[in-house]
N, CA, C and O atoms as CSV, one atom per row, in Angstrom:
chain,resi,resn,atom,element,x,y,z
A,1,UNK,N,N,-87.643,-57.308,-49.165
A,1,UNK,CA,C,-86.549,-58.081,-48.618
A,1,UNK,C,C,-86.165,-59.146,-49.638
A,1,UNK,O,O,-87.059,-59.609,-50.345
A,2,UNK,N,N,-84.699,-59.645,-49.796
A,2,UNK,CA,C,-84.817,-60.157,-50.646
A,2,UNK,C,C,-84.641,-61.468,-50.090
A,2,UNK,O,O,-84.243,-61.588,-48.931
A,3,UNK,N,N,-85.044,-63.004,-51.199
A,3,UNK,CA,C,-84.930,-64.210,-50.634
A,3,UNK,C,C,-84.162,-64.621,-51.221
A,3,UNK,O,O,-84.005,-64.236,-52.379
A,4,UNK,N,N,-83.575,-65.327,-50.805
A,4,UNK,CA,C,-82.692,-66.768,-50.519
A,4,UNK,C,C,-82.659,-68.227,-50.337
A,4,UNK,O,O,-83.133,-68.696,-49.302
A,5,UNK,N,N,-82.337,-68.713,-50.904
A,5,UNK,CA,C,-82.466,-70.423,-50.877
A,5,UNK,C,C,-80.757,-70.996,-50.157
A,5,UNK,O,O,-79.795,-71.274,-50.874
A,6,UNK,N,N,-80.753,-71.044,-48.940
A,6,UNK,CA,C,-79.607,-71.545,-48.389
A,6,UNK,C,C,-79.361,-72.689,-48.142
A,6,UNK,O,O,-80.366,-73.366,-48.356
A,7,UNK,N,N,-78.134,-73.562,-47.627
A,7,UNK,CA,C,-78.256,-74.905,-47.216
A,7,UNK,C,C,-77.257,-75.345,-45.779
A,7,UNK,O,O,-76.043,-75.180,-45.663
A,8,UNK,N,N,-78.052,-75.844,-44.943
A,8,UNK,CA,C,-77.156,-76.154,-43.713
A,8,UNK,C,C,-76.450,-77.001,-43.231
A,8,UNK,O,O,-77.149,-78.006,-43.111
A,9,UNK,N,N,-75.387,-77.201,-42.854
A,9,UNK,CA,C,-74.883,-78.903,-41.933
A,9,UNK,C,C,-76.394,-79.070,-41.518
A,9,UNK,O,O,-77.345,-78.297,-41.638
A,10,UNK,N,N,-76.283,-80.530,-40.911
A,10,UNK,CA,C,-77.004,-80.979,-39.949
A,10,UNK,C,C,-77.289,-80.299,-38.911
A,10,UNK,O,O,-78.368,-79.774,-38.636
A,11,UNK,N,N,-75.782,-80.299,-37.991
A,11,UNK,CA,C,-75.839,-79.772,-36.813
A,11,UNK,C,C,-76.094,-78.652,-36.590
A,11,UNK,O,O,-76.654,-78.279,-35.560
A,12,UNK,N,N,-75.601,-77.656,-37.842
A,12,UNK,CA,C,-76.093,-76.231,-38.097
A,12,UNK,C,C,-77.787,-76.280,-38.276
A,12,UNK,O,O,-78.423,-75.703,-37.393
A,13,UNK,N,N,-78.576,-76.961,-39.410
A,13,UNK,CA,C,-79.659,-76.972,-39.183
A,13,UNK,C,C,-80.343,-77.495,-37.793
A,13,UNK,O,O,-81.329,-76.825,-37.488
A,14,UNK,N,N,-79.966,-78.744,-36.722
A,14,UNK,CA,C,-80.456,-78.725,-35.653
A,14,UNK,C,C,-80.436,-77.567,-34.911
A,14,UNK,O,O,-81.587,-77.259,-34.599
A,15,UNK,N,N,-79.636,-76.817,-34.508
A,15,UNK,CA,C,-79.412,-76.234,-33.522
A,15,UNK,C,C,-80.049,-75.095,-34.553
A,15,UNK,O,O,-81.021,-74.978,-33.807
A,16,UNK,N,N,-80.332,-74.198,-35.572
A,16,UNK,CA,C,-81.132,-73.188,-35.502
A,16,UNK,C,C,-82.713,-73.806,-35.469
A,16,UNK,O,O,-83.576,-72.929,-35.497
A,17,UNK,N,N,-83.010,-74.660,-35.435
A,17,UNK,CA,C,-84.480,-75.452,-35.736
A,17,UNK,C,C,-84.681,-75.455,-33.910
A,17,UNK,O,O,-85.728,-75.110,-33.361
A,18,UNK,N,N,-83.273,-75.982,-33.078
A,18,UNK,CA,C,-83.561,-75.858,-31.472
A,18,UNK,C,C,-83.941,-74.503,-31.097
A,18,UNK,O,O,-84.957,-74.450,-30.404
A,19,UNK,N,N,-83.259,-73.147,-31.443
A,19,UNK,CA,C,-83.705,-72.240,-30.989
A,19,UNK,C,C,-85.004,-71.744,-31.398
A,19,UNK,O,O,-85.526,-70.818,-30.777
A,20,UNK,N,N,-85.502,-72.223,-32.280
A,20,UNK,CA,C,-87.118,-71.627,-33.187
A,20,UNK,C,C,-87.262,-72.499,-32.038
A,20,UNK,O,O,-87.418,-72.009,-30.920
A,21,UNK,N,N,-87.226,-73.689,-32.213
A,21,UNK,CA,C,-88.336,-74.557,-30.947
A,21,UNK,C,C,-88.721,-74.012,-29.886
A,21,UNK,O,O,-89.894,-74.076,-29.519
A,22,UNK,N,N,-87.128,-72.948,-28.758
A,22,UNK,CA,C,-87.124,-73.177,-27.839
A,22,UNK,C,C,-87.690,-71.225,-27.622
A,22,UNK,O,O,-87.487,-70.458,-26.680
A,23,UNK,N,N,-88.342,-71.033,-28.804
A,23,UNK,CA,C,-88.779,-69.487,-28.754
A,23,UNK,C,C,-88.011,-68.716,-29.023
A,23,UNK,O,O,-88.749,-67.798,-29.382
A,24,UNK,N,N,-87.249,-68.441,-29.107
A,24,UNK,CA,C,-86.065,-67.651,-29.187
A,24,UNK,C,C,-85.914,-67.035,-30.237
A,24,UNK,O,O,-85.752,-65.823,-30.090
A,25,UNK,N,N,-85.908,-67.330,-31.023
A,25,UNK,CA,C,-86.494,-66.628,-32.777
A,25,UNK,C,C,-87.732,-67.467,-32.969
A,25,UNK,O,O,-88.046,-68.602,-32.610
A,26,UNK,N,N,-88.633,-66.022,-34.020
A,26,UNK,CA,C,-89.779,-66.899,-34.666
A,26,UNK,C,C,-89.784,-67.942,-35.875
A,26,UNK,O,O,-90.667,-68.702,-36.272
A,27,UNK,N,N,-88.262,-67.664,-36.394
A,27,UNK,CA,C,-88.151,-68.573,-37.713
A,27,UNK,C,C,-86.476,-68.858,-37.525
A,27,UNK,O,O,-85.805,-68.760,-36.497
A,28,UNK,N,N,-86.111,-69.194,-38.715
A,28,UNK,CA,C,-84.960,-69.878,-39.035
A,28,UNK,C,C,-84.372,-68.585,-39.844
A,28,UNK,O,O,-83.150,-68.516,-39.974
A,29,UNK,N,N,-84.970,-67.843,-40.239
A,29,UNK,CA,C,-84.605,-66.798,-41.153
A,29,UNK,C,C,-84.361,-65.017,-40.090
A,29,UNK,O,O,-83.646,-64.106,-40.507
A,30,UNK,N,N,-84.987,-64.971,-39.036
A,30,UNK,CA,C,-84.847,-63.898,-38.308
A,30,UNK,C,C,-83.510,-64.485,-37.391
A,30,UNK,O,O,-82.767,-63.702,-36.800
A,31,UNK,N,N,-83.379,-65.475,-37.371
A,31,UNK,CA,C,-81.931,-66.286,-36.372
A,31,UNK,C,C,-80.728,-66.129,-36.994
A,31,UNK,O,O,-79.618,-65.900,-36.515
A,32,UNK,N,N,-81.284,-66.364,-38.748
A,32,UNK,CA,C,-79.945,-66.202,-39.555
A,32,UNK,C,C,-79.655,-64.500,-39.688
A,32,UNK,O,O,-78.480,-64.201,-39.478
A,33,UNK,N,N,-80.348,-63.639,-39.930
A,33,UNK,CA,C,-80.725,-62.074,-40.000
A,33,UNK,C,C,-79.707,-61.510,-39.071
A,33,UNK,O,O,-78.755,-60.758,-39.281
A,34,UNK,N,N,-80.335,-62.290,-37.568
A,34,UNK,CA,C,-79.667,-61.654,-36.204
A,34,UNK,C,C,-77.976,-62.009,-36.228
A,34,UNK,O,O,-77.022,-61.275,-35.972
A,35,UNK,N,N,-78.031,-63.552,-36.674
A,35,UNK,CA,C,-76.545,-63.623,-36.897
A,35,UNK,C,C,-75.682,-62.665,-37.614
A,35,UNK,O,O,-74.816,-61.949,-37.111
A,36,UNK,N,N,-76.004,-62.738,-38.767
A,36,UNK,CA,C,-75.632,-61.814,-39.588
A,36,UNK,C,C,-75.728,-60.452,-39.005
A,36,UNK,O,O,-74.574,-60.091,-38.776
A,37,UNK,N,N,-76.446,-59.668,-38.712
A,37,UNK,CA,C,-76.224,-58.339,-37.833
A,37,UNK,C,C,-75.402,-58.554,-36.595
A,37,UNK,O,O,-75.647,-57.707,-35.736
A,38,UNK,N,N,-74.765,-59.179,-36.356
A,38,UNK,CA,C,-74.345,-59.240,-34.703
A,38,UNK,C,C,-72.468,-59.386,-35.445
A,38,UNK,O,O,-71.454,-58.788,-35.083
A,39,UNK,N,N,-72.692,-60.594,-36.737
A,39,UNK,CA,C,-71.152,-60.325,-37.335
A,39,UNK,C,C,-70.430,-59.099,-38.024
A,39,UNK,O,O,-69.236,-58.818,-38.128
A,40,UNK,N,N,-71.886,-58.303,-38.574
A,40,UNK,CA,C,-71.237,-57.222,-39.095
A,40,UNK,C,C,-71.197,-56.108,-38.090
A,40,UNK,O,O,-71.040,-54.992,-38.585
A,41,UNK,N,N,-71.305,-56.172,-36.779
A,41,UNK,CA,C,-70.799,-54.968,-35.940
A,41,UNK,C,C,-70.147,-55.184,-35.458
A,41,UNK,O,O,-69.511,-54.249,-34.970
A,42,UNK,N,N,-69.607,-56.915,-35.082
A,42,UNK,CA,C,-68.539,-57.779,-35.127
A,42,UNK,C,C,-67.527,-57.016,-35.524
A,42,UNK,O,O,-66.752,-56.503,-34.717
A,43,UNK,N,N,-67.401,-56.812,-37.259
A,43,UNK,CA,C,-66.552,-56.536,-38.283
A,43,UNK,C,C,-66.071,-55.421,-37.857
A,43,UNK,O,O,-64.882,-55.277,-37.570
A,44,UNK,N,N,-67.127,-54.334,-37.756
A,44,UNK,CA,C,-67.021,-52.697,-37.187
A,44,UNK,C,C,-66.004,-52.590,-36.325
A,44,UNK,O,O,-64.969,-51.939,-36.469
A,45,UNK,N,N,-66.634,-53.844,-34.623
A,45,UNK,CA,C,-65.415,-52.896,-33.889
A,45,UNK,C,C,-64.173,-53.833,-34.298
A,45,UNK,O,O,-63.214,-53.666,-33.544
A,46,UNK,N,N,-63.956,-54.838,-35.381
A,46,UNK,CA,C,-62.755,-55.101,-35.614
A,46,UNK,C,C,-62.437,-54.104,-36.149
A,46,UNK,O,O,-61.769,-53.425,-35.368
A,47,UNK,N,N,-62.594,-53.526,-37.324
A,47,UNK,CA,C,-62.341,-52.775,-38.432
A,47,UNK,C,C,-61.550,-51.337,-37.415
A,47,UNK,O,O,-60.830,-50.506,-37.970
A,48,UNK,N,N,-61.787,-51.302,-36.282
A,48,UNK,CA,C,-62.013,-50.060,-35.267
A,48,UNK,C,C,-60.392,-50.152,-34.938
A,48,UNK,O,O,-59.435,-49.398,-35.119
A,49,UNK,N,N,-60.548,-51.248,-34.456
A,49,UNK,CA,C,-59.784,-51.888,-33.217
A,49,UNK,C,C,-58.011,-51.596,-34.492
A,49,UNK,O,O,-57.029,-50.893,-34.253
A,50,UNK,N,N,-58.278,-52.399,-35.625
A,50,UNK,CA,C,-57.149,-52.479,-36.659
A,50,UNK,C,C,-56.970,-51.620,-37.184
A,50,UNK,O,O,-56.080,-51.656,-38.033
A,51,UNK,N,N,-57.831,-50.193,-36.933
A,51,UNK,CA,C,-57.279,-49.033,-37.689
A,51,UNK,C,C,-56.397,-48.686,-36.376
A,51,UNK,O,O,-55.175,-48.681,-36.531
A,52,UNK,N,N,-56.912,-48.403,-35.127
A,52,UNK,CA,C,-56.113,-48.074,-34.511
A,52,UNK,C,C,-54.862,-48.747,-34.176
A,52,UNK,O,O,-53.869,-48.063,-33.929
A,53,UNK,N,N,-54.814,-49.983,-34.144
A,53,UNK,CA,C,-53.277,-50.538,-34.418
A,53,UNK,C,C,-52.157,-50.364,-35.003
A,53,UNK,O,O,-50.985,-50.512,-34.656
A,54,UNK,N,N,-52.981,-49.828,-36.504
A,54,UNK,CA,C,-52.299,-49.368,-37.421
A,54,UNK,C,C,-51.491,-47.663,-37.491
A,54,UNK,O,O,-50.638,-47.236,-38.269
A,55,UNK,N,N,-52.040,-47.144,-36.586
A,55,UNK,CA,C,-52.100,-46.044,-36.360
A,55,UNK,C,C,-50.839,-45.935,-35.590
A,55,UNK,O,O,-49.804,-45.300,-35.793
A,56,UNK,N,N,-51.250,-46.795,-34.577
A,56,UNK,CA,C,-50.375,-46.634,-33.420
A,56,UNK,C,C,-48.892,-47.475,-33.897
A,56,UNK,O,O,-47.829,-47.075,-33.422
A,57,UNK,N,N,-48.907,-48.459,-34.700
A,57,UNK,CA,C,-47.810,-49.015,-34.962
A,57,UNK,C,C,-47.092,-48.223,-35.788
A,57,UNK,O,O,-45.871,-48.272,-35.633
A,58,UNK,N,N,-47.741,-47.130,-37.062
A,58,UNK,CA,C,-46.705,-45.835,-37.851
A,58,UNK,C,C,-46.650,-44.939,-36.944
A,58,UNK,O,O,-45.917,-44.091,-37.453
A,59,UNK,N,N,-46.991,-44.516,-35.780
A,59,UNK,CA,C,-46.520,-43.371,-34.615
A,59,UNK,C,C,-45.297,-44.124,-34.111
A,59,UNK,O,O,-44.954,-43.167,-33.417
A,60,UNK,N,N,-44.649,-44.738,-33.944
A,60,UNK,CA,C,-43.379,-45.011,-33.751
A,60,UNK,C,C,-43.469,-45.771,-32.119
A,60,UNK,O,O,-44.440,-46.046,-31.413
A,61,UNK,N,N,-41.889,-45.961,-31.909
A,61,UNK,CA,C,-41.702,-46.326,-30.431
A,61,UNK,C,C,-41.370,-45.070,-29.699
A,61,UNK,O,O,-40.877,-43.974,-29.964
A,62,UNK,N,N,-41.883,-45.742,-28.594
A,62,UNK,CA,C,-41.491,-44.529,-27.042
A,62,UNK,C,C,-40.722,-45.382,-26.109
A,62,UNK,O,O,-40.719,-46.611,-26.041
A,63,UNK,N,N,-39.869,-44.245,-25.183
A,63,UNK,CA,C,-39.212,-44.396,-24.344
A,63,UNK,C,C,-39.761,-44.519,-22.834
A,63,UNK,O,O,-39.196,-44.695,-21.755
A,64,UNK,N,N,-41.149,-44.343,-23.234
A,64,UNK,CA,C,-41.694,-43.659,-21.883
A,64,UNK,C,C,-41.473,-45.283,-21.360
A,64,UNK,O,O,-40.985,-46.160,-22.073
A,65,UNK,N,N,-42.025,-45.507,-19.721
A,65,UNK,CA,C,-41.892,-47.007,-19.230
A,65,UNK,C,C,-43.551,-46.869,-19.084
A,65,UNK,O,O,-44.142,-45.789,-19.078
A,66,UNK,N,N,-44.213,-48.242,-18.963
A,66,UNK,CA,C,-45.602,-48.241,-18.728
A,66,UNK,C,C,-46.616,-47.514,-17.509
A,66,UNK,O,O,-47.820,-47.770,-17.544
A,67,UNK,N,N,-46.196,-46.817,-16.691
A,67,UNK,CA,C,-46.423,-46.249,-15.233
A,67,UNK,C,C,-46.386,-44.865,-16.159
A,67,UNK,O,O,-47.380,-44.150,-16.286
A,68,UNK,N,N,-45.329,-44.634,-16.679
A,68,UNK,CA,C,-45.567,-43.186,-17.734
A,68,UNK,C,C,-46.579,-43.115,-18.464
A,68,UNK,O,O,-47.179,-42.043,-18.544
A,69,UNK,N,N,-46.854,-43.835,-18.915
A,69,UNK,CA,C,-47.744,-44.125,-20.248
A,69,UNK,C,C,-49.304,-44.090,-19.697
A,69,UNK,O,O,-50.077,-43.444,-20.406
A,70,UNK,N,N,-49.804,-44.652,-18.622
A,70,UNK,CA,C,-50.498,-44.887,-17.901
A,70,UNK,C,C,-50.782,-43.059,-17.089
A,70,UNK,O,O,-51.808,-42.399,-17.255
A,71,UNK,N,N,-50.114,-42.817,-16.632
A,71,UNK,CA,C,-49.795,-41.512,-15.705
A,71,UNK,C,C,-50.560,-40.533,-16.989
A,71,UNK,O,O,-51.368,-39.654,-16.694
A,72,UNK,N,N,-50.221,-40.795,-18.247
A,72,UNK,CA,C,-50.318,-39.780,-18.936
A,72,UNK,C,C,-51.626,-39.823,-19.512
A,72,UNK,O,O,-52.338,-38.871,-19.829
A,73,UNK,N,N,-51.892,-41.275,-19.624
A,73,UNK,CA,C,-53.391,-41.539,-20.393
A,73,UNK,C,C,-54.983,-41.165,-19.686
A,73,UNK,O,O,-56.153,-41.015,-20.037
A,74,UNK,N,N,-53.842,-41.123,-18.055
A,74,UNK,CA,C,-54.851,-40.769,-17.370
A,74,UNK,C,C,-55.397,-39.164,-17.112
A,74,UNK,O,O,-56.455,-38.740,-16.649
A,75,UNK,N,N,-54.033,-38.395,-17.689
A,75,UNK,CA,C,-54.163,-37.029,-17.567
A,75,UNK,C,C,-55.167,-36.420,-18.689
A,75,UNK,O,O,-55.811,-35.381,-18.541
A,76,UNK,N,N,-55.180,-37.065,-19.581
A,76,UNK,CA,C,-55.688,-36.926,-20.965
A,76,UNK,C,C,-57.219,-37.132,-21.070
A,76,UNK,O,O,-58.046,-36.433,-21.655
A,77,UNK,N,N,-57.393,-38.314,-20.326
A,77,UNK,CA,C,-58.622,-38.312,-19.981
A,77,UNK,C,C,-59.221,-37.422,-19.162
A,77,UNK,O,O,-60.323,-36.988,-19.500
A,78,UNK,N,N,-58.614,-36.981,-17.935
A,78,UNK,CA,C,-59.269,-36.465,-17.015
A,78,UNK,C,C,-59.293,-34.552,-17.455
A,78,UNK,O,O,-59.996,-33.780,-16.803
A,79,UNK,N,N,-58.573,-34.163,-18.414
A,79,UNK,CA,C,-58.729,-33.287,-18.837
A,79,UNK,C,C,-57.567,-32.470,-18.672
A,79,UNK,O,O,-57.546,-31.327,-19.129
């Protein structure tokens, strides 16, 4: 694993030093780890979310009204 020499606000260092206190992580370094894993799947379902936007914004406009759109999404699903 590799190390690191980081540096915190205050308030950033209190509050990860509160959760080691309060059990919750065993260190200051598995708190920062978890952060870090929780932003990069974060990223994922952004990354998800903005492809499909993108997708859907070069498929063009429809005429359908939202009760259509709905009617249909549901057909699609249900098979």
């Amino acid at each position: 694993m590799a190390r690191q020499s980081i540096s915190f606000t205050k308030p950033n260092d209190e509050w990860l030093k509160s959760q080691v206190d309060r059990e919750e992580y065993s260190s200051k370094s598995e708190l920062v780890n978890d952060l870090i894993r929780q932003a990069r799947k974060q990223q994922v379902q952004i990354d998800w979310i903005r492809t499909k936007l993108d997708k859907s914004e070069k498929s063009g406009f429809t005429e359908y009204t939202k009760e259509q759109i709905l009617i249909q999404s549901k057909s699609l699903l249900n098979g």
